[in-house]
N, C-alpha and C positions, 0 to 999 in steps of 0.2 A: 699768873706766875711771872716771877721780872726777870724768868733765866733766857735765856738765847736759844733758840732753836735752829732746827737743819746747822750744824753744826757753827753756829756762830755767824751765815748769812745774813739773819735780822736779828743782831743784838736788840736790847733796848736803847732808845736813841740818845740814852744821856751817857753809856759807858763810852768811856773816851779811849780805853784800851782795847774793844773788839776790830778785831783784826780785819771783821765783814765791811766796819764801812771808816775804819780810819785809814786811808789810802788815798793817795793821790796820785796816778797813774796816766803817764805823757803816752797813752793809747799809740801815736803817731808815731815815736820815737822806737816803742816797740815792735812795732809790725813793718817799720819801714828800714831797710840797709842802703848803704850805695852801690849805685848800679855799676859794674864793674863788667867790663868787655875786655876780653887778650883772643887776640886774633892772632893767627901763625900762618904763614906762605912762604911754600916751597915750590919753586916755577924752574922750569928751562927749559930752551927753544935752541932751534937750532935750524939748519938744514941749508941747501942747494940754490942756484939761483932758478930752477925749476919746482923743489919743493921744498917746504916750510914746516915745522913743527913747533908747537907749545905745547908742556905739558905743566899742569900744576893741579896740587892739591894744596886743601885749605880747614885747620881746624880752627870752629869760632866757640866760644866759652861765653855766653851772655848772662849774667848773676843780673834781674829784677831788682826792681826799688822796692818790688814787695815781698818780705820775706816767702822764702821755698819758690819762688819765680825764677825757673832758668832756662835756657836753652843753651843747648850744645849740636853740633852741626860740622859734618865733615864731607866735604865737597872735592871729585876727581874730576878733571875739565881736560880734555885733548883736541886740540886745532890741529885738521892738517888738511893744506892749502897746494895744490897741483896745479902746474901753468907750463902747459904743453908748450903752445908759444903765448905771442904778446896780448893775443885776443882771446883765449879762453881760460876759465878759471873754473879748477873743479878743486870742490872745499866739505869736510866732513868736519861735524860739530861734534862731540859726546862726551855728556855732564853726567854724572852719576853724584846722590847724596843722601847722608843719611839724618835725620833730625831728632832728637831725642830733646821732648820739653814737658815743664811741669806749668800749662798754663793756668794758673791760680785765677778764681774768681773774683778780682782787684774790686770789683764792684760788691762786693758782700763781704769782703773782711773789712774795705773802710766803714761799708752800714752797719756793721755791728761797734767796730769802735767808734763811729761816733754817737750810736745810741746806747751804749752802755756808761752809766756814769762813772767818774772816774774815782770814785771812791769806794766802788766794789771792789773786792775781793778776788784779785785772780787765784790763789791759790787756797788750800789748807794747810793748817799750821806744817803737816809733815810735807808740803811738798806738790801735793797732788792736784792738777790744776783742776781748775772749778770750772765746767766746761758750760755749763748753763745757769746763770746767776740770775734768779728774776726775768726767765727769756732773753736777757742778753746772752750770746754767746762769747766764750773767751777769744780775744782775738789774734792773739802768737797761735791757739790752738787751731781755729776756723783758718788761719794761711796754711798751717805746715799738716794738717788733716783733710783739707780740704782739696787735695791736688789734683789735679788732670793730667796724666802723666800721657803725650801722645808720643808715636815712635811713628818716622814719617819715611820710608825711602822713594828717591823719585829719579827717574832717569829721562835723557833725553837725546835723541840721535836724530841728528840734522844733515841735511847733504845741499850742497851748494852748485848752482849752475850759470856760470854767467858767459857772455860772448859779448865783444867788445865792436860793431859797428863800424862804429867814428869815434872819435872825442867825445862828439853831445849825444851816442844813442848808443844805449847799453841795455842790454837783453839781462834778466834775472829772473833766476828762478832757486826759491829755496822750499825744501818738504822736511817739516820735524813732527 
């Protein structure tokens, strides 16, 4: 028979109007956006000629070259720095952050777009994308279904001990 089967994937090779393989598809163009970063910092410090403070938080928004690739990250950081007199220093660190990312496998949405030919067929007439063409998989679909969505929080508390010798000989000790 010279009709088309699986709904129009392998026309016959002479119909110029099947939709399965009259396509020219820039695979790259598709699956790739621009990486786009917006970082935000809110800081202030202050304090005494004995003690010191910094405090700041920080949100990072990082949008992948590969579509559904992102990370977002919100960071609390507090310095504070105590100097009883000119020779000792006692200093507390503590980071606290959270990570929320959708690490895509950037390594298996380019191999399937570059082994799928570009004149298959991502979708069906209504719409519906064609998720495995001849073992190619679609590849808008393999980025944005294929996610690793990790959630990361991490904390970190430091303390600082130093005594001041001379000029050239300085005692330190830090535990985080």
């Amino acid at each position: 028979s010279n009709l088309p089967t699986r709904f129009g994937l392998y026309p016959v090779r002479n119909d110029s109007t099947a939709y399965g393989r009259n396509n020219d598809w820039d695979y790259q163009d598709l699956i790739t956006q621009t990486g786009v970063r917006s970082q935000y910092d809110l800081n202030f410090s202050g304090g005494t000629k004995n003690l010191t403070y910094y405090t700041g938080i920080q949100y990072l928004d990082n949008q992948g070259i590969i579509l559904s690739s992102e990370e977002k990250r919100t960071t609390l950081r507090t310095n504070v720095d105590y100097r009883p007199n000119d020779k000792i220093l006692i200093a507390s660190r503590l980071t606290f952050g959270f990570t929320s990312s959708n690490q895509v496998d950037d390594g298996r949405v380019l191999s399937q777009s570059s082994q799928r030919p570009a004149s298959q067929a991502l979708y069906l007439p209504d719409g519906t994308p064609i998720f495995d063409n001849g073992g190619r998989k679609h590849p808008i679909e393999e980025a944005r279904l294929r996610g690793n969505i990790r959630d990361r929080y991490n904390a970190v508390l430091g303390q600082i001990f130093e005594y001041e010798f001379s000029k050239s000989l300085l005692f330190h000790a830090d535990v985080a």
